[in-house]
ZAMAR-820646 format. One line per 8 residues: number of its first residue (from 1); their letters; for each residue z, x, y of C-alpha. Coordinates in nm, 2 decimals, padded with zeros to 4 digits. Layout:
N
NUM	A	Z X Y | ...
***
This chain:
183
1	XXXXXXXX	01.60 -11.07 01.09 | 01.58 -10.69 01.11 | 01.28 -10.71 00.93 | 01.09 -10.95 01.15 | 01.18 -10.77 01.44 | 01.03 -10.43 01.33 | 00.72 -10.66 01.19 | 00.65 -10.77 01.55
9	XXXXXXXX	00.70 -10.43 01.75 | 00.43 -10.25 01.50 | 00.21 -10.53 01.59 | 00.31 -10.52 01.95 | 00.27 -10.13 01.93 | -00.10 -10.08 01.78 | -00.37 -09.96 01.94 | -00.72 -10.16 01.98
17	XXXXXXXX	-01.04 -09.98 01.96 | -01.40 -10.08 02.07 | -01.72 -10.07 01.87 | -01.97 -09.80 01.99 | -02.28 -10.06 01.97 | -02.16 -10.25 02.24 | -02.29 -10.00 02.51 | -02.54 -10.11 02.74
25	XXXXXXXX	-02.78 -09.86 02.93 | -02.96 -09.95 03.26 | -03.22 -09.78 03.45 | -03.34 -09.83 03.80 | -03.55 -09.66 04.09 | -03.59 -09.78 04.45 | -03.84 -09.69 04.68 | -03.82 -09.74 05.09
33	XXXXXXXX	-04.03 -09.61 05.38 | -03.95 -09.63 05.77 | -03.80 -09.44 06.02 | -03.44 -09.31 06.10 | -03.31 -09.27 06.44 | -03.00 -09.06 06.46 | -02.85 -09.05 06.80 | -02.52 -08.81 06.86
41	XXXXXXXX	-02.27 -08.91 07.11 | -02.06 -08.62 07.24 | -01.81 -08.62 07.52 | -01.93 -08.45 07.83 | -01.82 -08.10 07.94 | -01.47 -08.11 08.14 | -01.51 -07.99 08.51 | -01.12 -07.90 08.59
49	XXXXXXXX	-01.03 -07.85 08.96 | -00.86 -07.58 09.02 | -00.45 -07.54 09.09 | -00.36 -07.48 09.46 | -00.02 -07.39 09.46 | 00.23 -07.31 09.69 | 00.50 -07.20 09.50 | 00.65 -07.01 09.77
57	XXXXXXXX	00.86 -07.22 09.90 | 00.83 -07.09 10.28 | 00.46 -07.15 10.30 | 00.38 -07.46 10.48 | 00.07 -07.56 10.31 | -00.05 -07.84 10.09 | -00.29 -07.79 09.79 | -00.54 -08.02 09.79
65	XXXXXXXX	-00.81 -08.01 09.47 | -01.07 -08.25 09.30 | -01.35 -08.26 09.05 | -01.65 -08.46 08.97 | -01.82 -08.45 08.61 | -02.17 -08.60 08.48 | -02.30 -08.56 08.16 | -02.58 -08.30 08.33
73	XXXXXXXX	-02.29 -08.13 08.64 | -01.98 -08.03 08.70 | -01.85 -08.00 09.04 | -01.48 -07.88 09.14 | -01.34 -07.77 09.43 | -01.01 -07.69 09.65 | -00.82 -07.62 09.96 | -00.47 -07.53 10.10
81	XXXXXXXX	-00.41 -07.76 10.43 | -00.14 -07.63 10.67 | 00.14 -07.90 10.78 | 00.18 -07.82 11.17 | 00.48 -08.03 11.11 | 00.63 -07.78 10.87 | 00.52 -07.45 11.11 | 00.71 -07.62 11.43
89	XXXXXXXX	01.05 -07.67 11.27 | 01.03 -07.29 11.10 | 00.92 -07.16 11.41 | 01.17 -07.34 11.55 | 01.46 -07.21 11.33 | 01.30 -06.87 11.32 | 01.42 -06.87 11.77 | 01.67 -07.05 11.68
97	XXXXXXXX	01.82 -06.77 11.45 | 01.74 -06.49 11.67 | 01.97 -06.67 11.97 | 01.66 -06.80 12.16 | 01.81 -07.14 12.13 | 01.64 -07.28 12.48 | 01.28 -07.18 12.34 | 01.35 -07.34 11.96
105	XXXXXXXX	01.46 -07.63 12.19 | 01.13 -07.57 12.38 | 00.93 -07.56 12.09 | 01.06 -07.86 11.92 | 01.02 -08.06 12.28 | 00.65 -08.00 12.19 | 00.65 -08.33 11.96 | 00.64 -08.63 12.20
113	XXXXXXXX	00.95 -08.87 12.03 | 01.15 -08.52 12.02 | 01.11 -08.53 12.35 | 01.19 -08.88 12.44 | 01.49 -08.83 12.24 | 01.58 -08.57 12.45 | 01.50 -08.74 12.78 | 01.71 -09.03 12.64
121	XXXXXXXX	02.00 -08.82 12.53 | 02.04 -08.71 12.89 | 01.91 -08.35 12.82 | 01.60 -08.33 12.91 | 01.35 -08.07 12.73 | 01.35 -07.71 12.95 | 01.05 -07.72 13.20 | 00.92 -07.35 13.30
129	XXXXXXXX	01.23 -07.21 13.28 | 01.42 -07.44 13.41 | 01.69 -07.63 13.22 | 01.93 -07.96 13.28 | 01.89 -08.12 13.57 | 01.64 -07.94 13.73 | 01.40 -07.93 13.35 | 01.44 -08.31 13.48
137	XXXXXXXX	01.37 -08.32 13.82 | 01.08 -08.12 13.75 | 00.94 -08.34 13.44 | 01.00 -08.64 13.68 | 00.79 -08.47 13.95 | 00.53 -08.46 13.69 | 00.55 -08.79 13.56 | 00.44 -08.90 13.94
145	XXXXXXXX	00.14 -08.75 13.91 | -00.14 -08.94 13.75 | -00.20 -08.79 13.42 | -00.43 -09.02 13.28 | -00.74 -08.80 13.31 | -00.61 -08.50 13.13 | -00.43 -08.74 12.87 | -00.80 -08.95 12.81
153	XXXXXXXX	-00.95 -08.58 12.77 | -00.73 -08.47 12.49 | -00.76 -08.82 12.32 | -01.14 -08.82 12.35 | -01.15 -08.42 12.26 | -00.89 -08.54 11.92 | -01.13 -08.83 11.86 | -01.40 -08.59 11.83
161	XXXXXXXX	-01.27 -08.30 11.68 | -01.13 -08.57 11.41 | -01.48 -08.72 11.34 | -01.67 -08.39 11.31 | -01.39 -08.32 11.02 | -01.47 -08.67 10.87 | -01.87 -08.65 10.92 | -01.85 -08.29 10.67
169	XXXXXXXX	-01.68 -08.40 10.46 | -01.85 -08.72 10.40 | -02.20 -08.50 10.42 | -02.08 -08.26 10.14 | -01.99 -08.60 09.92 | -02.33 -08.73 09.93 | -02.47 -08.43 09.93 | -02.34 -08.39 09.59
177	XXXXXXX	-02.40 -08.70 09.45 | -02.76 -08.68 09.58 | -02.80 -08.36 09.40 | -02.69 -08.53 09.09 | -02.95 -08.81 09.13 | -03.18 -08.59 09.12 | -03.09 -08.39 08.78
***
């Protein structure tokens, strides 16, 4: 049994070898003509806006940046905006602070709902120097008289002032597309 077993794992274990003649050569040539077209397509430069920053805490301004990128022009810009919100309640503080609480009162009267509040509350806003009930006596004096034409000029003069604002800055938009149009 040993015998057969040995028999079978030398002719498991042999090694097969090919002939040399039964290589076979080929040859071959192509010919083409024509035309290539290679076309590269690369992303276009980056125009980055630049980083307005506040990062003083204290400043009451807003960063405000953006940018606009062809494959021809890149166009970035930015601008702080001041919060007149922000400026009125530190001013206000800042009297505040320094014991001038009737003019931080003064100053924050300056916003109408403050000054409704106040009205409401029963303490009315001070009125040239005067404070409690006379500050209301002499806003109600000035409520009798008809303040509709001064209150229609500082709407119209807020309309305009608004729209001129809105007219550049729509003008510098086109403006810049148009000057990319025409690269």
């Amino acid at each position: 049994m040993r015998f057969l077993l040995a028999i079978a794992i030398a002719i498991a274990g042999g090694a097969a070898f090919a002939e040399d003649s039964d290589v076979v050569k080929s040859e071959s040539t192509v010919t083409s003509s024509g035309t290539m077209d290679t076309t590269v397509n690369s992303p276009p430069p980056s125009a980055i806006s630049p980083q307005i920053s506040a990062s003083n805490s204290d400043l009451c301004t807003v960063g405000v940046a953006g940018a606009v990128q062809t494959q021809i022009l890149g166009i970035s810009a930015g601008r702080t905006v001041r919060d007149m919100n922000c400026e009125k309640l530190k001013n206000a503080k800042t009297m505040y602070d320094m014991g001038m609480k009737v003019a931080a009162v003064s100053v924050m009267c300056q916003d109408e709902r403050v000054f409704d509040a106040m009205m409401n509350a029963g303490t009315p806003c001070p009125k040239d120097g005067l404070i409690g009930d006379a500050a209301k006596t002499a806003w109600e004096m000035e409520a009798n008289k008809d303040p509709a034409p001064e209150m229609q000029r500082g709407a119209i003069e807020g309309l305009i002032d608004a729209q001129d604002s809105k007219t550049i800055g729509i003008g510098a938009v086109l403006g810049a597309l148009g000057l990319l149009l025409l690269l």
